[in-house]
N, C-alpha and C positions, 0 to 999 in steps of 0.2 A: 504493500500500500504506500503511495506517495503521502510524504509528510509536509504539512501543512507549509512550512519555510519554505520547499522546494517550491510550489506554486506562488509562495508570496513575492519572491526571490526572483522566479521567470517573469511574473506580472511586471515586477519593478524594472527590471534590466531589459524587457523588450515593450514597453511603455510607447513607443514612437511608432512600434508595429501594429498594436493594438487600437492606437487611435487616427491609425490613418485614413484620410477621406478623400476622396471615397476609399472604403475598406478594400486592401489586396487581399487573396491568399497567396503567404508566398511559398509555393513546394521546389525549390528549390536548393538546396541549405548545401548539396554536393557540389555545386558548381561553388557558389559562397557563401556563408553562414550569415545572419542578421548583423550590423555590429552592436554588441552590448553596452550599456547607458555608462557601465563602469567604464567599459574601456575607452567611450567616444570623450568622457570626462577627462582623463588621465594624459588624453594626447592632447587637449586641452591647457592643462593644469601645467604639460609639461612645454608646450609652445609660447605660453605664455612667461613661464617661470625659468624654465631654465633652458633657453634658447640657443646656449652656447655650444662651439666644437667642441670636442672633447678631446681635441688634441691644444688643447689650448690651456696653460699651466693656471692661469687664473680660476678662483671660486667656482664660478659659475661654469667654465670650463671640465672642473673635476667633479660638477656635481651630475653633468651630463654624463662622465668617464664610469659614476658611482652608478649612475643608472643602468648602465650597461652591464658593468660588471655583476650587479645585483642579479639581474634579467638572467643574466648566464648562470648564472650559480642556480636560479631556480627552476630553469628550464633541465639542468643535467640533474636537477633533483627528481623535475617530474619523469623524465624517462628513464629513471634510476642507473643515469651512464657516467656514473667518475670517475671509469674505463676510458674516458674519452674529451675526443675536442667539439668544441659545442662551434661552430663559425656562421655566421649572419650573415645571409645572404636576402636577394630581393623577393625572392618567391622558391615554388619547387621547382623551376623550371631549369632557374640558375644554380638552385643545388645540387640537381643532377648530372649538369652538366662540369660544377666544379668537384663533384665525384669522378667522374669520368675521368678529367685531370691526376687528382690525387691518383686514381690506381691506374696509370696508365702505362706506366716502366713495371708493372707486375703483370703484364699482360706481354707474351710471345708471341710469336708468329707460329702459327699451327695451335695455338690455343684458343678454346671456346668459351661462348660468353652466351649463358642463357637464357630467354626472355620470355615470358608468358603471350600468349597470342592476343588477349585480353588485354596488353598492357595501355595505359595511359602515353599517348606522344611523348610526351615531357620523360619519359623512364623506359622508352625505348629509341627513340634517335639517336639519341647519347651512345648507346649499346653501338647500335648499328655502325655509327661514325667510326668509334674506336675499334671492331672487329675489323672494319676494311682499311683504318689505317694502320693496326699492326699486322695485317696480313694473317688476322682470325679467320676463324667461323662464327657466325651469330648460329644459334641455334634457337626455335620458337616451338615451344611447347603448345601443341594442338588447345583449345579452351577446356574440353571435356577430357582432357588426358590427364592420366598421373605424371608429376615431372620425374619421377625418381627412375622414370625411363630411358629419358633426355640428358642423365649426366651422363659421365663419360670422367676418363682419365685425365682429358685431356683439359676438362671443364674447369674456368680459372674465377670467373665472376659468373653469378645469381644474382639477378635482379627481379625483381620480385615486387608487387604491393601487397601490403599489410589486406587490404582489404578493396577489392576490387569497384572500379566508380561503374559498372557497367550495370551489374548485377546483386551486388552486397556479398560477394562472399568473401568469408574470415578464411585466413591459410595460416595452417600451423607452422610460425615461425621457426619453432624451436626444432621442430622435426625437419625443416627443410635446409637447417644447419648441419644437423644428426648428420643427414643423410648425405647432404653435399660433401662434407667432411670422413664421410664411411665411403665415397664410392671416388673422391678427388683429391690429392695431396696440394696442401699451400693455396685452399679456394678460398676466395671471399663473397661473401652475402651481403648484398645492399638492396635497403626497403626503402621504398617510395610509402611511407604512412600519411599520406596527405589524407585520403580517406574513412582511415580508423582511430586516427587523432581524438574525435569529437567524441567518439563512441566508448570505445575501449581503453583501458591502461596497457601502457606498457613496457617494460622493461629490458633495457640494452642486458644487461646484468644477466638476467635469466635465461634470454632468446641466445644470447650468444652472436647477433649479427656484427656486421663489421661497419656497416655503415647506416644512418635511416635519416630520413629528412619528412617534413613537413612545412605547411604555410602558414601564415597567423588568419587569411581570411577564412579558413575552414574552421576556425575554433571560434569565432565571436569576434576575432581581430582584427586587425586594419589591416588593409591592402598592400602591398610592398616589402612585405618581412616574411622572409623564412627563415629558418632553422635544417642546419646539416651537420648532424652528429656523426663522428667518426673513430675508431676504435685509436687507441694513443700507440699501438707497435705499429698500425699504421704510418701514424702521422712520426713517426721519430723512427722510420726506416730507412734504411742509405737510399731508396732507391726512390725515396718520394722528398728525399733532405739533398738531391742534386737537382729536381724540377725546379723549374719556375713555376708563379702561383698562376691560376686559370685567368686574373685581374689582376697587372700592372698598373703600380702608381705609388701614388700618397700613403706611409705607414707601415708598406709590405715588409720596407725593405728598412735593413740593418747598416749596412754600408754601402756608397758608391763611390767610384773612381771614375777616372775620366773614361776608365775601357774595362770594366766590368761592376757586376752588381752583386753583391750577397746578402739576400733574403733573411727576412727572420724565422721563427719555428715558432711551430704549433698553430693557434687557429689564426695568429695575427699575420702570418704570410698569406692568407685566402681573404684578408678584409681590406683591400687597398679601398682609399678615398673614403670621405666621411658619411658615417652611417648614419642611420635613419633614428637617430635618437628616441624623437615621440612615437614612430612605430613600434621600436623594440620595448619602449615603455608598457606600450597598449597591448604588444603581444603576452607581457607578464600580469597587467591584469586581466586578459583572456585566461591565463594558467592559474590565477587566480581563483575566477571564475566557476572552473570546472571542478578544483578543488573545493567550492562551497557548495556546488550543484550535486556531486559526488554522482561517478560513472553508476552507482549499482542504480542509482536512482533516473537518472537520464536512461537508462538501457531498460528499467522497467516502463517507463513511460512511451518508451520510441516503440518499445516490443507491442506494448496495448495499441499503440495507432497503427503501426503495421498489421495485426493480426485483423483489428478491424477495417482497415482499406478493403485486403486481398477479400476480405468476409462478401465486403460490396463488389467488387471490381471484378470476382470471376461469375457474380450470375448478370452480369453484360451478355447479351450474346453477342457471337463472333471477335472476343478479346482473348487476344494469348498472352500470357502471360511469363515472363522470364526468366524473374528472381526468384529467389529460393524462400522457399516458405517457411522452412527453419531454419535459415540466417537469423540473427540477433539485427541486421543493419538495417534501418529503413528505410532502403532504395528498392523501388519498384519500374521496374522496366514492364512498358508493354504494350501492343500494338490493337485495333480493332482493324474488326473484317472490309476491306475495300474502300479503306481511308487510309489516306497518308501522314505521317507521323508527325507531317506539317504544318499537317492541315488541324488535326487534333489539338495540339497545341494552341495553335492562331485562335481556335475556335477557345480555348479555354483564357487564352489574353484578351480576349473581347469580350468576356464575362467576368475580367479581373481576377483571374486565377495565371500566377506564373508556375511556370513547369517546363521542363528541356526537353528540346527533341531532335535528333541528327544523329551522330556518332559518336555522341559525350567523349568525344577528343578521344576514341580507340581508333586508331586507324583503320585495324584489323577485324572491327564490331562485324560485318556481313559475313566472314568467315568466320566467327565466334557463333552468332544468333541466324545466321541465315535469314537476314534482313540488312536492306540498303541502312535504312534509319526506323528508331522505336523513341515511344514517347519515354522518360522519368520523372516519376514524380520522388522527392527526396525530404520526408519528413526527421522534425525533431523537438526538442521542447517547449519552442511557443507553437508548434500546429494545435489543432485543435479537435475534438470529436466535429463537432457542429463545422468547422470547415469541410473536413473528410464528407459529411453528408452532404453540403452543397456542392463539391464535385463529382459525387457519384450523381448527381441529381442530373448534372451539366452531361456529362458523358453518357448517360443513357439517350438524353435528347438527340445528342450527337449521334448517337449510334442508331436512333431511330429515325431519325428524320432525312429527307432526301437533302442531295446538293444543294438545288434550285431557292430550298428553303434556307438553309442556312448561309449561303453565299449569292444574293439575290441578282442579276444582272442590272445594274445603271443602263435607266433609260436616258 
């Protein structure tokens, strides 16, 4: 049973949701989360207040530096990793790709790098890039296959998401180390948790992965900050402490001479130029956040609205549906009979209901679902019963009624 703070607690911190006018529904929350009252305040409080670089020796200067430093210390708290380097980047797209960097001199030529067919652009391009420029193999694990078929000896990176944006499914991190580690000598396993950030705990510590990143707009946060934790025998290995960092510039570096450069170590070689202060602020009260919201309780609540969506959504006639019904995530993918995924949607933004529909950034989605594009609808703790019934309400209309009627021709 949800306890009474936890609703007084969502009512307060999504307040701007609740009284917008005309009222949305937003099912959205996997592309971006709402941002929370705590955290739009904080970036606030800190643009206001302490405006300063942080490479700047003055007050105001180190209070910005304090901020930061704070931010990181409770970030490596929440994903239980003091195994590692916590480094700020702009999104997961850039932490991917300053993955890609870091393990890039631990990658040979005739080595494989394995990638889920499922996988999000942003955590397979990367892959892809690096395999044809060390003269790899990529290798992509069919959707509906076991990967522990897909390793190999030769297999050097796993990349992987925590929890997949397509579909909602949870993959056993821990087992997918087990196993990489049982069947590959000297493999590394790096997770794109952008999607099970919001939902789930989780722990560097336990999983045993090598690398994982996330965004601050999945969790309730501002726009522009991510997070890319990295294992420390990584980051303090001869073969990643002879690279340069993925971003030259301001801070990376330790010394220069007129004809060469020597980088610093640890996360501050991957943070060239000044960072995003009030972001990284607001991403710590988003961590905040979840900490007062407490996953067991966000996960019972997402679980009640999902179970009652799919309860409505599968007596639609002519709707397939994708995701998995015993996933814990509340992302529901899924298409009706002789409508377009586009069109579904359009029809539900014109009755002020948001919801995605295309490829949710899989490339590989039509070889996954055996669909060009499917609608998602992506619930969490400000949705509501009473929303959920007004778009079941919308999509049967949709589904019953002709073209003509709902897309009328301009005379």
């Amino acid at each position: 049973m949800l306890k009474n703070d936890f609703k007084f607690l969502v009512r307060k911190e999504f307040s701007h949701y609740f009284s917008l006018k005309p009222p949305v529904i937003y099912l959205d929350s996997s592309s971006t989360a709402i941002k929370a009252n705590s955290v739009i305040q904080q970036i606030k409080r800190v643009q206001e207040g302490v405006f300063s670089n942080p490479a700047s020796r003055h007050r105001l200067g180190r209070a910005s530096l304090s901020l930061i430093s704070s931010t990181r210390l409770k970030i490596l708290n929440f994903l239980d990793g003091k195994g590692g380097d916590l480094i700020f980047t702009s999104s997961a797209t850039h932490s991917a790709n300053v993955a890609a960097n870091i393990f890039q001199e631990l990658v040979r030529e005739g080595d494989e790098i394995l990638v889920w067919e499922s996988s999000h652009a942003s955590n397979l391009i990367p892959w892809m890039e690096l395999a044809a420029k060390k003269k790899g193999k990529l290798v992509i694990k069919p959707f509906k296959e076991d990967f522990v078929s897909y390793l190999s000896q030769k297999t050097k990176i796993v990349a992987l998401a925590s929890v997949d944006n397509m579909v909602g499914i949870v993959r056993n991190l821990k087992k997918v180390v087990k196993e990489a580690n049982r069947v590959a000598s000297n493999v590394f396993v790096i997770v794109d948790g952008t999607q099970g950030i919001l939902h789930l705990p989780i722990s560097m510590k336990n999983t045993g992965v090598d690398a994982f990143f996330f965004s601050a707009h999945k969790i309730f946060g501002p726009f522009g900050v991510g997070a890319l934790w990295v294992k420390k025998s990584v980051m303090e290995s001869r073969a990643y402490s002879n690279l340069s960092p993925y971003m030259k510039g301001g801070r990376s570096w330790d010394l220069v001479t007129p004809d060469s450069v020597r980088y610093k170590t640890g996360y501050e070689k991957e943070e060239s130029g000044t960072k995003n202060v009030s972001g990284i602020a607001g991403l710590g009260s988003a961590i905040d956040l979840l900490g007062k919201l407490q996953f067991k309780q966000i996960s019972f609540y997402e679980q009640a609205l999902k179970k009652y969506f799919l309860s409505k959504l599968k007596l639609i006639n002519g709707v397939t549906i994708y995701s998995s019904h015993s996933s814990k995530i509340p992302i529901i993918s899924f298409n009706l009979s002789n409508r377009d995924a586009y069109e579904v949607a359009d029809f539900l933004d014109n009755n002020l209901v948001a919801a995605k529909a295309g490829v949710l950034c899989v490339p590989l989605l039509s070889s996954c679902l055996k669909s060009s594009a499917v609608v998602r609808i992506s619930l969490t703790v400000y949705n509501t019963f009473e929303e959920i019934d007004r778009v079941i309400d919308l999509l049967q209309r949709f589904s019953k009624q002709q073209e003509s009627d709902l897309f009328p021709v301009k005379k």
